[in-house]
C-alpha positions as CSV (number, residue, x, y, z in Angstrom):
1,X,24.8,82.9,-83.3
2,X,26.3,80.5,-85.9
3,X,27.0,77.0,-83.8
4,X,24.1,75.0,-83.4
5,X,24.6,74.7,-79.7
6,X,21.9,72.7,-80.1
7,X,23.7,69.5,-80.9
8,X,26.3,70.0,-78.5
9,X,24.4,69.6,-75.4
10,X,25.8,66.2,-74.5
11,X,29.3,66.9,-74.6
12,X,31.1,67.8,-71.6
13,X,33.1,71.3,-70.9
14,X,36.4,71.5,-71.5
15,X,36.3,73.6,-67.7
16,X,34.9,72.0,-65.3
17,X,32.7,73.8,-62.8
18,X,34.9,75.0,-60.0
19,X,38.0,74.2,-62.4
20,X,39.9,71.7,-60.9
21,X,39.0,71.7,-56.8
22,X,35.1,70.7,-55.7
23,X,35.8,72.4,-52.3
24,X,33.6,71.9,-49.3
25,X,30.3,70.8,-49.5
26,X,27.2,73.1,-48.7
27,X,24.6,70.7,-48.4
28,X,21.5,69.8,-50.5
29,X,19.4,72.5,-50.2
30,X,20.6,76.3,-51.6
31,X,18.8,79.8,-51.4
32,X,20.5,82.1,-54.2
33,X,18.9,85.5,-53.5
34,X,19.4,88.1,-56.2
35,X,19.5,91.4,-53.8
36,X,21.8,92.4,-51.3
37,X,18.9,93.9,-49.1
38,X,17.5,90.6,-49.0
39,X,20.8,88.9,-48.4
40,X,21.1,91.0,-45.5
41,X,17.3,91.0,-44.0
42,X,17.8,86.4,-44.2
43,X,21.3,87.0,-43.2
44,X,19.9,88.7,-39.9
45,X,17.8,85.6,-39.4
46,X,20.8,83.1,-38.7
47,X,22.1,82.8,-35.6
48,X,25.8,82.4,-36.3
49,X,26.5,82.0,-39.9
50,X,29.8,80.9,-41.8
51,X,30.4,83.9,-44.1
52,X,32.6,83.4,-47.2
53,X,33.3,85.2,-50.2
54,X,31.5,83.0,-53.4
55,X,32.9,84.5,-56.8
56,X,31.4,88.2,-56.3
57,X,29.0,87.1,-54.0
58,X,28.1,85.9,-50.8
59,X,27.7,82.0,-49.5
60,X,26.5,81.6,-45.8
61,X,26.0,78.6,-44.5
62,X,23.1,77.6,-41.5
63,X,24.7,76.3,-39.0
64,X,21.2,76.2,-37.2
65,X,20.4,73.5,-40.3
66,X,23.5,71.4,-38.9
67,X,25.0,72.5,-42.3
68,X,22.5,71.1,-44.6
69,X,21.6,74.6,-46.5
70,X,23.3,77.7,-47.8
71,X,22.6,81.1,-48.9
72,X,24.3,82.7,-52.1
73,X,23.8,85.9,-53.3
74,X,23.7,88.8,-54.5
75,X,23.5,88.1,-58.4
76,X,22.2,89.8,-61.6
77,X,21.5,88.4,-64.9
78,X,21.5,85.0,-66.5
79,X,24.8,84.0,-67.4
80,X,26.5,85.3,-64.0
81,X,23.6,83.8,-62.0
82,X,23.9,80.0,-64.1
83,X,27.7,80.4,-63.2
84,X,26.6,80.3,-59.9
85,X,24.0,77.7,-59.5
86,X,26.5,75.4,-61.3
87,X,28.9,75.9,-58.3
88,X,25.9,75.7,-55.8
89,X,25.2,71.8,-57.4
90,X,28.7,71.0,-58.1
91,X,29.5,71.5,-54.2
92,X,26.1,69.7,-53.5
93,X,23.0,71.4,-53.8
94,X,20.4,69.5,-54.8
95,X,16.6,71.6,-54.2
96,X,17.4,75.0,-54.9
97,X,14.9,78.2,-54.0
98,X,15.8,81.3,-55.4
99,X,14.1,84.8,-54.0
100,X,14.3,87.9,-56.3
101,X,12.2,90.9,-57.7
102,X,10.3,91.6,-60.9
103,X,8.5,94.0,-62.7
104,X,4.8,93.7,-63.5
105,X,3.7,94.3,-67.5
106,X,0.2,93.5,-66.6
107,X,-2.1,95.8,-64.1
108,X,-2.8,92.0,-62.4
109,X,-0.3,92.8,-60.6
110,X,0.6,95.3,-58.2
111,X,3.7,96.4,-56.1
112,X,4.3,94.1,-53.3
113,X,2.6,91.1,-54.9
114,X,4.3,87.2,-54.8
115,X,4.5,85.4,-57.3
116,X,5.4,82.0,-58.0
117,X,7.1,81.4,-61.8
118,X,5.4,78.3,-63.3
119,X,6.8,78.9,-66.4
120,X,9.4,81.4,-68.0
121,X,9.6,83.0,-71.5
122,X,13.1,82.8,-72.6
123,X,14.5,86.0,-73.6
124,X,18.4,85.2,-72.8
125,X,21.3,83.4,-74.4
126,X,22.2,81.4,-71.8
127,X,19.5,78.6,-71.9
128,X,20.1,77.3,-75.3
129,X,23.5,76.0,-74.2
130,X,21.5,73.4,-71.8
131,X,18.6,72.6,-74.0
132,X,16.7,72.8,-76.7
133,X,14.2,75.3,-77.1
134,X,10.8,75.3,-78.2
135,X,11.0,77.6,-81.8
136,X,7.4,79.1,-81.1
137,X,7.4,80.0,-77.6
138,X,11.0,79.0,-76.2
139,X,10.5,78.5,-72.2
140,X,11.8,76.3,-69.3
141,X,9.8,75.5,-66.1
142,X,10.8,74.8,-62.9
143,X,10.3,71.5,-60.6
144,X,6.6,72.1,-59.9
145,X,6.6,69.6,-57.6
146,X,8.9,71.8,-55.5
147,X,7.2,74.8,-56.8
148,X,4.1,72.9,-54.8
149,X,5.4,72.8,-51.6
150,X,6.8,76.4,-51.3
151,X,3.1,77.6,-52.4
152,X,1.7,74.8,-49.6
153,X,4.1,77.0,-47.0
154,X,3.4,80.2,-48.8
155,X,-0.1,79.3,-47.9
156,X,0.0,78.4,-44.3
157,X,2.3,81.4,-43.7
158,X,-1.0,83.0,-44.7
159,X,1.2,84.9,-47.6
160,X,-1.1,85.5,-50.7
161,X,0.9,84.8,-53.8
162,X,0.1,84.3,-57.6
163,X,1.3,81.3,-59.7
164,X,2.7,82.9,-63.3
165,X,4.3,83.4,-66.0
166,X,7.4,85.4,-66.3
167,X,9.7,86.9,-68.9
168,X,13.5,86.4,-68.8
169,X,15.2,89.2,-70.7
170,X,18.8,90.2,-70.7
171,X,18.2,94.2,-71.5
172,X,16.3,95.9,-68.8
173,X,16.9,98.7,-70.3
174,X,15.5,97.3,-73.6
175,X,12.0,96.9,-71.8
176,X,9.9,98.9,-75.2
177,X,6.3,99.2,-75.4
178,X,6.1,96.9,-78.4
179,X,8.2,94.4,-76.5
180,X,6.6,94.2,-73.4
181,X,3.1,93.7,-75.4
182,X,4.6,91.0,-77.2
183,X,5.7,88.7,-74.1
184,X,2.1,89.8,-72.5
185,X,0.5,88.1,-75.2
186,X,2.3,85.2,-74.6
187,X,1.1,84.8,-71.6
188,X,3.8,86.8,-69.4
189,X,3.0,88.6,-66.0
190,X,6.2,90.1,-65.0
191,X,9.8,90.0,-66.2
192,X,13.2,89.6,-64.5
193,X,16.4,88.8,-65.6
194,X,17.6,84.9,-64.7
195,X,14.5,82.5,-63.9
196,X,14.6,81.2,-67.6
197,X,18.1,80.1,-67.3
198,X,18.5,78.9,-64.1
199,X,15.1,76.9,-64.6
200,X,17.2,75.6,-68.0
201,X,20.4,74.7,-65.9
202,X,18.5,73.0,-63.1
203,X,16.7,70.7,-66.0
204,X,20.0,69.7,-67.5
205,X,21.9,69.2,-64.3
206,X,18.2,67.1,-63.0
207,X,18.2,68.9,-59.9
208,X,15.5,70.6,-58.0
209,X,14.3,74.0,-58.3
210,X,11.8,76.9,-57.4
211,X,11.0,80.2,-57.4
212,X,9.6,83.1,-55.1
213,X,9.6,87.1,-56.6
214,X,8.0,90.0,-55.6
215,X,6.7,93.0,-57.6
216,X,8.7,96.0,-57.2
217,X,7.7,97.9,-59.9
218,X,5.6,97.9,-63.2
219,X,6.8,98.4,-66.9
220,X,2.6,97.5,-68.2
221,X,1.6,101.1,-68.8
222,X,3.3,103.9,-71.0
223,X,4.8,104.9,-67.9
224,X,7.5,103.1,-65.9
225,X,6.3,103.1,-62.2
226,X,9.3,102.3,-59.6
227,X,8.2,100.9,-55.9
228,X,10.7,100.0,-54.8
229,X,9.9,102.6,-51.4
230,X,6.6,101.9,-51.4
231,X,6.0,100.3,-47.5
232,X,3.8,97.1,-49.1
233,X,7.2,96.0,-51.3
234,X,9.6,96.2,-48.2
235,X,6.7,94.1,-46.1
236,X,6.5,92.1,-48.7
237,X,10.0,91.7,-49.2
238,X,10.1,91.0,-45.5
239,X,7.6,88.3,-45.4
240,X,9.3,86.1,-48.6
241,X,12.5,86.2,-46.4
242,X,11.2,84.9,-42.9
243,X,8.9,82.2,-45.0
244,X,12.0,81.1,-47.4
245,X,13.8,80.4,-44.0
246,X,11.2,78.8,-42.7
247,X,10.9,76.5,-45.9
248,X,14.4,75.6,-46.1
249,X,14.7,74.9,-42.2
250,X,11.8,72.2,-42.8
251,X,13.1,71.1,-45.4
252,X,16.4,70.2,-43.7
253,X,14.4,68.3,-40.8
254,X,13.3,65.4,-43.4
């Protein structure tokens, strides 16, 4: 990259988010879920959703929330998921949760763990075009007061969870040995593909916004080991999306 994006940050777009039509508003609280069987296992929670086609997603609104929250999803990797949290904001979203899965590169973590990001690496080009990054250890973080009150529920849903680091890279398939030692140095956990960013866009946008992933599978040996059928990811799995419901629903009673 040759422009210092860097000094750019307070200038607006030339295109603004959702071009030139705002749409309906959502709400202030948003749920952007990363995997269409989650989608589907929170979608079977809602009573009588409105279903709408949201760029190549999903958005469902809760009616049972007297249309205060949403649900947007499925979505992989940073710059398609920031696309879509700007829309989520720009139609009114204002405390955003986001539920996805990671992989472990530590053995302190396990299939079918929770974790809670505190803090993500960044290993994606999306965030330096909403702030500037630190040059030893570039991260973003998300609101931890919000961050706070999903691990308060997480808690008195009797979930067990971890607070962590993660590792947002853009090549999953670029996961080395060499690399995934590096970021576990740093401090990293497990990796994934977006929190980094969206942490970043939610920062420059001042909104609100928080984090929930579980463990389905583990790149922190020689060997890659999938879990993605193993029974304690899809009860775990199962769990995050009846809590995250529960969450948003009190949150859209105060």
């Amino acid at each position: 990259m040759t422009y210092p994006t860097w000094s750019d940050l307070n200038n607006e777009s030339i295109v603004p988010v959702l071009g030139a039509h705002k749409g309906f508003n959502i709400g202030p609280v948003a749920v952007m879920v990363s995997c269409q069987p989650d989608l589907k296992l929170m979608q079977s929670h809602i009573v009588t959703p409105q279903v709408s086609s949201f760029f190549t997603s999903t958005l469902m609104i809760l009616d049972e929330c007297n249309k205060d929250a949403c649900i947007a999803g499925p979505f992989i990797g940073a710059p398609y998921a920031s696309m879509l949290l700007e829309s989520l904001i720009a139609k009114g979203a204002e405390k955003i949760i986001i539920l996805g899965w990671c992989g472990a590169v530590t053995d302190q973590l396990n299939v079918g763990d929770i974790i809670l990001p505190v803090k993500a690496i960044v290993d994606e080009g999306t965030s330096v075009n909403y702030r500037i990054l630190d040059e030893r250890i570039p991260f973003s973080e998300p609101d931890l007061n919000l961050t706070d009150q999903l691990s308060d529920h997480l808690t008195s849903c009797g979930i067990g969870f971890q607070k962590t680091t993660v590792w947002t890279t853009d090549a999953i398939y670029r996961e080395t040995k060499k690399k995934v030692a590096y970021f576990r140095d740093l401090g990293a956990h497990a990796v994934e593909m977006e929190c980094s960013a969206l942490f970043s866009v939610a920062s420059y946008r001042k909104v609100s916004i928080a984090g929930v992933l579980v463990v389905s599978d583990s790149v922190a040996s020689k060997d890659w080991d999938p879990g993605f059928r193993k029974k304690r990811f899809i009860l775990a799995r199962k769990s995050a999306c009846e809590s995250i419901m529960g969450f948003i629903q009190k949150m859209c009673e105060k």
